[in-house]
Residue, then its C-alpha position, 0 to 999 in steps of 0.5 A: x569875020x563872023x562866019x569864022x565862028x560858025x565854021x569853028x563850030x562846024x570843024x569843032x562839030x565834025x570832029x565830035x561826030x567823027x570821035x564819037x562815031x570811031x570809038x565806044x563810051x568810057x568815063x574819058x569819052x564822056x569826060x571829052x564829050x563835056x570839054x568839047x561841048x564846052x568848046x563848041x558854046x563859045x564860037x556858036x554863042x559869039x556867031x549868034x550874038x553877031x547876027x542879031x542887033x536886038x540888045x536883049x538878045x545879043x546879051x543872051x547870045x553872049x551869056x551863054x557863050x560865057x558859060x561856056x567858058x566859065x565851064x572850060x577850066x572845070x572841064x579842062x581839069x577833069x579831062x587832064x586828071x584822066x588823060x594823066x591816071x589822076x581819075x582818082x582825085x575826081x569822086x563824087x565827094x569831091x566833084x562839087x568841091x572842086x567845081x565850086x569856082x566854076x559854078x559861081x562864075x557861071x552863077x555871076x554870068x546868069x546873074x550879072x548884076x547891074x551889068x557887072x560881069x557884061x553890058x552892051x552899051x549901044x551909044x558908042x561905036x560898035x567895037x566898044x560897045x561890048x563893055x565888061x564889068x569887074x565881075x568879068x575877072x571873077x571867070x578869069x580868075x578861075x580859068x586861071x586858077x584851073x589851067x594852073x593847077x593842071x599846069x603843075x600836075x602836067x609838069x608834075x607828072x613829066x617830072x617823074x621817071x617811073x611814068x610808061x611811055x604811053x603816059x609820057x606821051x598823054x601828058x606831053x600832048x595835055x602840056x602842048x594843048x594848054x600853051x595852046x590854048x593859053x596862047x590864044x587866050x591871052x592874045x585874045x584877051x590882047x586884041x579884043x579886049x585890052x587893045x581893041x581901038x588898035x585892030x578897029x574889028x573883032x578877031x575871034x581868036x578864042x575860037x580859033x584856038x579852041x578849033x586848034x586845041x581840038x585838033x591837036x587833041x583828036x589827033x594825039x587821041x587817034x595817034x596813041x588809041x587813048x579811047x581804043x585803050x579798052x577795046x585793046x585790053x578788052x582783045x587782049x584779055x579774050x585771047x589769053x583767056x583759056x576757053x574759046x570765044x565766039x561773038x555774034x550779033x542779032x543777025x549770027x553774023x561773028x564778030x569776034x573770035x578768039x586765038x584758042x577757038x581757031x584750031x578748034x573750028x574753022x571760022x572767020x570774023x565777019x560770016x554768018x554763023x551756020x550750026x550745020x556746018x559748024x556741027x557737020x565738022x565733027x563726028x555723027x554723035x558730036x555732030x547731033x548733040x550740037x545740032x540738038x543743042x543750037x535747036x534748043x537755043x533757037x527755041x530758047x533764045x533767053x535761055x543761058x544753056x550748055x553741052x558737054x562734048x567728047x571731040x576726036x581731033x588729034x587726041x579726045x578732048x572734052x570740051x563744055x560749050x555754052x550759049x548766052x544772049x547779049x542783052x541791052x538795057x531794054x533786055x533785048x537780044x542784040x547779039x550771042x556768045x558761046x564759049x568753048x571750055x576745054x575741060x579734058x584736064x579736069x575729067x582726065x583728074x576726076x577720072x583717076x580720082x574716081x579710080x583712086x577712089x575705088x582703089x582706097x575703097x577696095x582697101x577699106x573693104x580689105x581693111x573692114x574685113x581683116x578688122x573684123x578677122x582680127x576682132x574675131x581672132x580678138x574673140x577667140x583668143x579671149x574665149x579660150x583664155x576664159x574657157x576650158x580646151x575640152x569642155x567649152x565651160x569656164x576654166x579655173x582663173x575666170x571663176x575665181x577672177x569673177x568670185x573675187x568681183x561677185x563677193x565684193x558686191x554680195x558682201x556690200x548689198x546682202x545678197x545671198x548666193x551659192x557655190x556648188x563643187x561636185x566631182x564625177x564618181x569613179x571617173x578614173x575606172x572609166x578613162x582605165x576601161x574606156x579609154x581616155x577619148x571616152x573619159x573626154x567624151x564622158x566629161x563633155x556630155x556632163x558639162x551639157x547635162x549640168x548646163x542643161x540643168x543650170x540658169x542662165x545667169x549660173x557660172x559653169x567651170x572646170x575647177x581640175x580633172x574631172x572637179x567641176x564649179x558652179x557658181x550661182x547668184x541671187x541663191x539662197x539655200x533652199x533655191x540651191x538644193x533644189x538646184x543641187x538636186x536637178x543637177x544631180x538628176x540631169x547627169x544620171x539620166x544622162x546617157x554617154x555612147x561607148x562608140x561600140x554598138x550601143x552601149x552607153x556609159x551613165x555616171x555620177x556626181x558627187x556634190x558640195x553645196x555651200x550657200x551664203x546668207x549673212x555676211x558681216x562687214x569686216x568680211x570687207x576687208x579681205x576679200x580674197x580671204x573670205x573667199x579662200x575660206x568658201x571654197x574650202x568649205x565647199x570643198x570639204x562638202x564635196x570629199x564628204x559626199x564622196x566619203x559617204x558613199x558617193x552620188x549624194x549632196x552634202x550642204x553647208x551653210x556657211x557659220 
């Protein structure tokens, strides 16, 4: 009966290496990997300990068996929390927390002290001399306690109806495996140990029923693809995606593709993966840049590298391809993946941006020059506002809005200024024999006379007709006859063409100076006033010059 056992830990082996050969590593494979080592100590420890008489070593056989099994309900529990979507509840917080049962079983099985958890007793007959001490239901306890508790969160989650059907089925198949178990626990816990004189030999039922779990499980595991559950996602995953893919191993053997890499390219999983034909399928210059870069990454193997093509299949299509090895832990190339990104849309977007980028500019241009045409009519406008049509100078209004400002500070601070009114002599008979185009063209030439003769911080203006204002700051009264007299100088020397041959026209001014030197502060309070009564000084200083013969200055200060 003993090589019962050992055939157990064959079929219990067989399947591990066929499990675990068919499928990649997840938590739940390594989850299993755990419940079924368990599963495989107990029938390789309990053959063990039946092929040697030494006590010593039958005792160790037997200890190890019994870790094993004071590891199955720990291992059963964790492997049903994940089988049902519990993998919450286990977290490294609380993983030693909950196998805190499990590890003072195995703590009593190492320890057994005195022989309290088993002892071989070699003076009675060979069925009983396996004796188990009270310590032994320290590790019944906690497998009961263990299979209980994942029994309630089986029924637990049976129970519900918003579970999928794929759910359902892992939580009925988790359901079946502990009856089974059960079943042949109890019973060998009945015939083993409890009724043992009954059936006079061993019967390794535990084994037996741990070989049939096994089964049941690998077979519900293959039957519903538990542990192919990622490699499903993994595939689903890739053929939703919108770029192509392309997998391939150390050897540029593909072996995997994707759905939108198909119309594109013509390959299939398992050739080898050829850049020439793969570039002979487009165009020459397609062609070249693919073979330019499949160079590059044969040179750089380590290297992540990308290309841009312009592909003419039914229609242009701009499409990013990338290159990007596969390294393991030891970053060794065990394979490659290009991808093909399909990114017409993208350049089809940045184009027309690019075109309404232009446009909006254009129209800034446009915008910027119809602004600054504005501004320049702005100007002009403003210009002519505060300038005289016909002789470019000041006119009127600005001279006496300027006055109204310049008197207020001069007034304030004691600052002496001067004012000149001078009139053309005979300006009249001119405009009467000459014409009046001659009589414009005599008052222009004045005005660039006087303003040759002016600074440039003086105010010229056309105060009426032929009446013309100067105003100028920071002058006291001798400055201002000196001034006067260079303006009266500058416009008979000024010689004006008749537009007849070459005669020429020279004129006259008569002139009013007024300049302010002290200024009392009740002057303050009525500026305009104060200014009214300048310029009529000034004013009478003019119609005396021009009463006193003409072509002269008259001064005043003002009292």
């Amino acid at each position: 009966m003993i090589w019962i056992d050992f055939s157990t830990f064959a079929v219990l082996l067989g399947l591990f290496l066929y499990l675990f050969s068919s499928s990649s590593v997840t938590v739940l494979h390594r989850i299993y990997l755990f419940l079924h080592i368990v599963f495989m100590l107990w029938p390789l420890f309990q053959f063990a300990s039946q092929t040697t008489t030494v006590v010593s070593y039958r005792l160790f056989y037997l200890s190890a068996s019994y870790i094993g099994l004071s590891l199955l309900g720990i291992g059963w529990f964790a492997f049903i929390l994940f089988l049902t979507g519990q993998y919450y509840i286990i977290r490294k917080s609380r993983l030693l927390l909950l196998s805190i049962p499990a590890l003072v079983s195995v703590i009593v099985v190492v320890w057994n002290p005195d022989g309290g958890f088993l002892d071989i007793n070699q003076n009675v007959e060979p069925l009983k001399q396996l004796q188990h001490g009270s310590l032994y239901w320290v590790m019944i306890i906690q497998l009961v306690l263990y299979l209980s508790v994942s029994l309630v969160i089986l029924l637990y989650k049976l129970g519900r109806r918003d579970e999928s059907i794929r759910q359902r089925k892992m939580v009925r198949t988790a359901l079946n495996s502990v009856f089974v178990l059960s079943f042949f626990s109890i019973t060998d816990f009945f015939v083993n140990v409890a009724y043992i004189d009954y059936f006079a030999r061993y019967i390794p039922l535990v084994s037996v029923g741990m070989t049939v779990t096994a089964i049941y499980i690998v077979h519900a595991i293959s039957r519903n693809k538990v542990f192919d559950i990622i490699q499903i996602v993994q595939k689903d995953i890739m053929n939703t995606m919108s770029m192509g893919i392309i997998v391939m191993d150390e050897n540029d053997t593909i072996i995997e593709v994707n759905k939108v890499i198909k119309p594109i390219l013509r390959i299939r999983i398992g050739d080898s993966f050829n850049p020439e034909v793969l570039a002979s399928q487009f165009k020459s210059d397609t062609a070249r840049q693919l073979q330019a870069f499949f160079e590059g990454q044969r040179l750089r193997p380590m290297e992540r590298l990308e290309v841009e093509l312009s592909l003419d299949t039914n229609h242009i299509r701009h499409v990013i391809v990338q290159s990007a090895p596969i390294l393991n832990q030891k970053k060794r190339i065990v394979g490659r993946v290009l991808t093909f990104h399909d990114v017409t849309e993208l350049r089809v977007l940045v184009e027309e941006t690019n075109t309404q980028n232009e446009l909006l500019q254009e129209r800034n241009r446009e915008l910027l020059i119809m602004q600054d045409e504005l501004y320049q009519a702005n100007r002009k406008l403003e210009h002519m506002a505060i300038t005289d049509g016909l002789t470019g100078c000041y006119n009127r209004r600005y001279l006496l809005q300027q006055l109204e400002e310049e008197v207020v500070n001069n007034i304030r601070y004691g600052i002496p200024f001067s004012i000149f009114i001078f009139d053309l002599d005979y300006f009249k008979s001119i405009n009467d024999r000459y014409g009046h185009l001659i009589g414009d063209e005599v008052l222009c030439s004045t005005v660039d006379a006087v303003r040759s003769a002016l600074r440039l911080t003086d105010v010229l203006a056309r105060f009426g007709g032929e009446e013309f204002t100067v105003y100028l700051p920071h002058t006291n009264r001798e400055q201002a006859e000196i001034m006067a007299e260079q303006v009266k100088s500058a416009v008979e020397k000024n010689l004006v063409p008749t537009g007849t041959g070459d005669a020429t026209i020279t004129v006259t001014i008569s002139m009013g100076v007024i300049s302010i030197e002290q200024f009392n502060a009740s002057d303050l309070d009525n500026p305009k006033a104060f200014l009214r009564e300048l310029m009529a000084q000034a004013d009478a200083a003019l119609y005396e010059a021009k009463y006193s013969g003409r072509n002269r200055i008259v001064k005043r200060k003002l009292a």
